[in-house]
N, C-alpha and C positions, 0 to 999 in steps of 0.2 A: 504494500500500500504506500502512496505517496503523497506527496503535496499535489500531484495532479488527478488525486481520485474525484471518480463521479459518480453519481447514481442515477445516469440519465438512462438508465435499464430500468428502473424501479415504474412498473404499471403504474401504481396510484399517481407516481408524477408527470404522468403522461396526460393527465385528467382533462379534458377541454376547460371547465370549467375554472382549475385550479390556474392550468395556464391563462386562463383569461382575467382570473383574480390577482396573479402575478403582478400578468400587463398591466391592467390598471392602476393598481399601485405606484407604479415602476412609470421613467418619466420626468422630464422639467426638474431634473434635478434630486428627484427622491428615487429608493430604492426599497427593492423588496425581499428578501429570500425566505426560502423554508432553513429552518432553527430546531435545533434539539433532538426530543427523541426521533421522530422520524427519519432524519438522518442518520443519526445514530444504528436504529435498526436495518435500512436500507442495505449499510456496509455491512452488516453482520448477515446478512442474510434473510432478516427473522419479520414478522409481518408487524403491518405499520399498521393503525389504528386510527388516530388521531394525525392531524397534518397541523402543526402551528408554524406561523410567519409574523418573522420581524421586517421592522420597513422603518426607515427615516420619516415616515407620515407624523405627525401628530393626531391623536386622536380624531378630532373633530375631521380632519381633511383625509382619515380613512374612510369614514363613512361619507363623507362626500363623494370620494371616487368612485367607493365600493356601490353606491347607489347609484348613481350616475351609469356605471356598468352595468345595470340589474339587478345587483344582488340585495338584500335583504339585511340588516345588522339592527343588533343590539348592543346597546354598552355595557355590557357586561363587569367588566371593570374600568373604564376609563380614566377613574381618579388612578388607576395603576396603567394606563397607557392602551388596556386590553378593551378590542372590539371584538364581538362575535357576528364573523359574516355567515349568512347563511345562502347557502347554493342547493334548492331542490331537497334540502330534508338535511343536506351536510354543513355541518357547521364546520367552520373556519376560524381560532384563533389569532386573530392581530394583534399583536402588541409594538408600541414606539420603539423603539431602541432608550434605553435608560442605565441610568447608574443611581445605587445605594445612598442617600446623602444622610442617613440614621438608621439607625437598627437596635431592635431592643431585643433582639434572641427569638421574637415571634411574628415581627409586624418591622415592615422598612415603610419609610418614606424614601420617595423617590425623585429624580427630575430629566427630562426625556433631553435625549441627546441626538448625535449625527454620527456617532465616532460606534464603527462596530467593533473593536479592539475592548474598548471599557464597558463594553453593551454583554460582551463574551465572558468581559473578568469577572462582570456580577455573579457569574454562573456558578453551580455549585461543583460539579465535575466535567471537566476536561474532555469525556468523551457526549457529555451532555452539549457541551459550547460551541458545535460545528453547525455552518447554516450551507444552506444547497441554491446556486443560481437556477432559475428558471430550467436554463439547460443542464443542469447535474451536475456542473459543477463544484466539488466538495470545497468550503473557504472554513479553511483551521487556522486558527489565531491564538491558539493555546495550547498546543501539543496532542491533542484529541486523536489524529489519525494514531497517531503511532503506539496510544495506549488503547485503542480498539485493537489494532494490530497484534498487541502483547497481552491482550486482555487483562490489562492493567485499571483497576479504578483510581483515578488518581483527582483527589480537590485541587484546585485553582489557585494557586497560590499557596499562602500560609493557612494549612487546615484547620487553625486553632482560630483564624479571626473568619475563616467563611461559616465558621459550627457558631461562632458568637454572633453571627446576623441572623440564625435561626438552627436551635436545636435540634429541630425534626431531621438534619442533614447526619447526623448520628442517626438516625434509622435508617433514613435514606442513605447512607453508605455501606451497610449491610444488606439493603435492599439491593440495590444495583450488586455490589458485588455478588450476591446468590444468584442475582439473572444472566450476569455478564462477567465476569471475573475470574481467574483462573488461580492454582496454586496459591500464595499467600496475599492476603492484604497487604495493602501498602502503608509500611511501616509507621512512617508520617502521620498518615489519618485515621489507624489504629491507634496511636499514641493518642492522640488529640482524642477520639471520641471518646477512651476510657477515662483523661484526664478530666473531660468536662462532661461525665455523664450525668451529675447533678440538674445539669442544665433539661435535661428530660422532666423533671419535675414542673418546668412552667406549662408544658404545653396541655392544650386540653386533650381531652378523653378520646374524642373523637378522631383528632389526627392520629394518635398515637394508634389506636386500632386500625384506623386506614393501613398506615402503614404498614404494620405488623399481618396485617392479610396480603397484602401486594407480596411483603418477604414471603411467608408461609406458601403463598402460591407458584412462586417459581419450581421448574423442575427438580432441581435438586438444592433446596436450602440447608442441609445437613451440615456443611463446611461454613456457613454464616453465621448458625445458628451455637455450633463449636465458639468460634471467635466470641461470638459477642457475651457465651458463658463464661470463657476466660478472660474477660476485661470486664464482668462484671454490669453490664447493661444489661444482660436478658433476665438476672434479678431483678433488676430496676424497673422495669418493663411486666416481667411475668412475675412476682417473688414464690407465687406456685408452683415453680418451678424448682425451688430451692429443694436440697436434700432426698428430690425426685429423678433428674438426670432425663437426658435427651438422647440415652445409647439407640432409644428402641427407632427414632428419626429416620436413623439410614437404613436400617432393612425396611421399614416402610416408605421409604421411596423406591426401594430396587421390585418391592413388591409392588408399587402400585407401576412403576414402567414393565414389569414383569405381564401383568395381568391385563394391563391396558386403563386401569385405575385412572380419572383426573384427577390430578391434584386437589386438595380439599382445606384446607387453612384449620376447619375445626377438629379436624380429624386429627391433624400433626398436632392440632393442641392437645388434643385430649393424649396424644402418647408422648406427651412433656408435662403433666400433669395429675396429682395423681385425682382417681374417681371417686371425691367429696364432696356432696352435694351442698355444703355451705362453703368451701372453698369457692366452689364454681358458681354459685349466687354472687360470692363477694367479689371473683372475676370481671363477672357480666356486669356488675355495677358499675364498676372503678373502672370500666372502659368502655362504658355504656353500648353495649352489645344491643341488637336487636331484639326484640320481644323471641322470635324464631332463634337468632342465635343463642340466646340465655336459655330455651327452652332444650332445646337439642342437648347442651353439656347438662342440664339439670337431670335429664332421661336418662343422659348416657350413664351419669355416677349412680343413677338409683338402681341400674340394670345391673343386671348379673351375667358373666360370663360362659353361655352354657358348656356342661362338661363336655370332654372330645368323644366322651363315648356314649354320651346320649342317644338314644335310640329314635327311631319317629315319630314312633308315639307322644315321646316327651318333650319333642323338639318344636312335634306342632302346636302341643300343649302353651311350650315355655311362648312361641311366636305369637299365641290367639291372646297371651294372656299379657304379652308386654308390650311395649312401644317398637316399632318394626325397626325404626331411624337407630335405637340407640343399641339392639339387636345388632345390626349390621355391626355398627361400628365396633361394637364390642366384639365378632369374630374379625374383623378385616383387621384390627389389630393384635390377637391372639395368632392369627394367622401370621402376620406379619413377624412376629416375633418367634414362632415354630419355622416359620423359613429362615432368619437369623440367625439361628443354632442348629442348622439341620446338618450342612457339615456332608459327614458319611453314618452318622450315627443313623441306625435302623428305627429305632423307637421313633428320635424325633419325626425322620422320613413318615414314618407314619401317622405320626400326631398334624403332619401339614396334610397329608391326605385326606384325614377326616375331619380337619377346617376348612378346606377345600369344598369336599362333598355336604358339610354345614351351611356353608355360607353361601355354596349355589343351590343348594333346598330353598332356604329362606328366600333368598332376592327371586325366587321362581314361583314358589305358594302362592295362592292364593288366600287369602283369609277369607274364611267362609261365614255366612252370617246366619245367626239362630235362628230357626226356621219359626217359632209362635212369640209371640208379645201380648202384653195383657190385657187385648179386645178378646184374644182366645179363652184365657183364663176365663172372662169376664160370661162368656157363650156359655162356660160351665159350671155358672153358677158361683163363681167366687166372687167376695165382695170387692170392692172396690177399698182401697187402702194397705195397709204395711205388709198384709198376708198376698196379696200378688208379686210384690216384689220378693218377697220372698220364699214362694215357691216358683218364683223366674230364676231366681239363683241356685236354687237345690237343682231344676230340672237343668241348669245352664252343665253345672258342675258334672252332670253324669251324662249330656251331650260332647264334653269336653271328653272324660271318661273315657267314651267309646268310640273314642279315636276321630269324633264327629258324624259317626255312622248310624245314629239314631234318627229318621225321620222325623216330621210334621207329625207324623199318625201315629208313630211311636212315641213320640214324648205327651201327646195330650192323652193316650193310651195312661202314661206313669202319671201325668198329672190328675188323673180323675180318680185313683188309687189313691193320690194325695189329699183328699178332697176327705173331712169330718163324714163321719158314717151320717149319713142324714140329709147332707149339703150337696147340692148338683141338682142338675136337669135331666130329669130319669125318661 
């Protein structure tokens, strides 16, 4: 790779639409390029999602153009430089080119400039600071090709004062490094994020979870999630995680690329954590998790692991009578952790066999639904109150029993046996 890279291969930049948002930008003295991650990914290979562009416009005079062109915009951030154009459902980030003139570790003020050199330095990482000309063009202004190159993560500068303009860049250094990074972090901004990991402490609940999902979701975060134990941050972050250990991480990534598994952020949590259902309340709280994500780890700690030798009877039993979500999860990491030890040893070999054959029972079952409720009762003369429901649960229990194989006709058969000598519709 060189200072003459391009990514004038890359489809999405081929876009009519994009090239047309370019143009217009671009012009009378102002300029326009694509910035950041998309470049970024373009050279690695890897699929681009979002497309943001920087331009010498100011605010005001991008939405001039941008309109003028056809397209549609919102100020989205404007007091920060940022327009959102909109083309046919696709939105389009604009931002000025700017420089930092305060920072309080969460929040910069800013003031928009012309100079794309100081527009690049604000950036947090070097392989983040590369913008693309219309025609593919790759323009590095801070060393960025050559640590894509070296899959190197490297901050901007002095790593200690880019992390003091905003602490989240300690997440976000472990984050990119799990997506993109190779062999060790770079020394430098490993120092720096251990030394100022206190500074994690300002930020709210909610970046911090963002974050922490974006890491947890790359293919393999195992080597990130090592680093940021041994510097002390993923206490800070998770302290559930304390005197629990992150061994079981890496076999559950080689299983879930094994099996063809997507990655899953709650899943890796939950086998960095141990299964306590007030730990995992206090979790969800202190990182204000979704009402679904709180709920999911609340299931998972209250479930139980079924044994490997459970038979089907018990298995369909344990499925009819638990939560399905926290079932799975509870074998795909059982599993997980029997392929991590499996080796040549015969025993384990077989204990992954029949997680294996568990865990594809379950994700294939069907739950089957009780075939009377208590209008039936009601046909038989049972009153109305405490005693339906609970000869719905007696009858439930011995439909469970029978492996599920008791009829409609057979259970109001046992429920009219249930039925006070005297009481029924003869």
């Amino acid at each position: 790779m060189t200072e003459k890279a391009s990514i004038a291969h890359a489809d999405w930049l081929k876009a009519p639409d994009l090239q047309r948002l370019l143009g217009a930008l671009s012009g009378d003295g102002e300029a326009a390029r694509v910035a950041g991650g998309a470049v970024r990914n373009a050279l690695l290979g890897q699929a681009v999602s979002d497309v943001d562009i920087a331009t010498t416009n100011l605010p005001e005079d991008t939405i001039r153009r941008a309109e003028a062109a056809g397209f549609r915009t919102v100020p989205t951030g404007a007091a920060h430089g940022t327009v959102t154009v909109i083309s046919r459902g696709k939105p389009y980030e604009v931002t000025t080119l700017r420089a930092d003139i305060e920072t309080d570790g969460r929040h910069a003020k800013v003031v928009f400039g012309r100079d794309w050199t100081r527009d690049a330095e604000r950036r947090d990482f070097t392989i983040n600071a590369l913008y693309a000309e219309a025609d593919g063009r790759v323009i590095d202004l801070v060393g960025g090709l050559a640590d894509i190159e070296g899959r190197v993560l490297r901050f901007i500068g002095d790593p200690e004062t880019r992390i003091r303009e905003d602490y989240l860049r300690i997440l976000r250094f472990f984050r990119f490094f799990a997506w993109y990074g190779s062999g060790r972090p770079d020394a430098a901004g490993l120092k720096a994020c251990a030394r100022l990991k206190e500074g994690l402490d300002r930020l709210s609940a909610e970046r911090v979870w963002s974050e922490l999902k974006k890491l947890l979701s790359a293919p393999e975060p195992a080597r990130s999630l090592l680093w940021m134990r041994q510097s002390g941050i993923l206490s800070r972050v998770l302290p559930e995680t304390d005197r629990w250990g992150i061994d079981l991480v890496h076999p559950l990534v080689e299983t879930e690329a094994a099996l063809g598994w997507r990655p899953d952020p709650l899943l890796r949590i939950e086998a960095m954590v141990p299964p306590d259902v007030e730990r995992m309340g206090s979790l969800a709280e202190r990182l204000r998790l979704s009402r679904a994500e709180a709920e999911r780890l609340k299931r998972w700690a209250q479930a139980e692991t079924p044994a490997a030798d459970m038979d089907g009877t018990s298995l369909r039993a344990a499925i009819y009578r638990g939560n399905r979500q926290a079932l799975v999860d509870r074998l795909r990491l059982a599993l997980a952790a029997a392929r991590g030890q499996a080796g040549s040893d015969a025993g384990v070999l077989a204990d992954v066999a029949r997680r294996t054959r568990q865990l594809d029972f379950l994700e294939k079952w069907t739950k089957p639904v009780f075939p009377i409720g208590g209008s039936d009762l009601s046909t038989l003369g049972v009153a109305a109150g405490p005693a339906v429901g609970r000869m719905l649960r007696a009858l439930e229990k011995d439909w469970i029993a029978s492996d599920f194989s008791l009829d409609r006709g057979a259970l109001l058969e046992r429920a009219a046996k249930l039925l006070p000598e005297g009481q029924g519709k003869g």
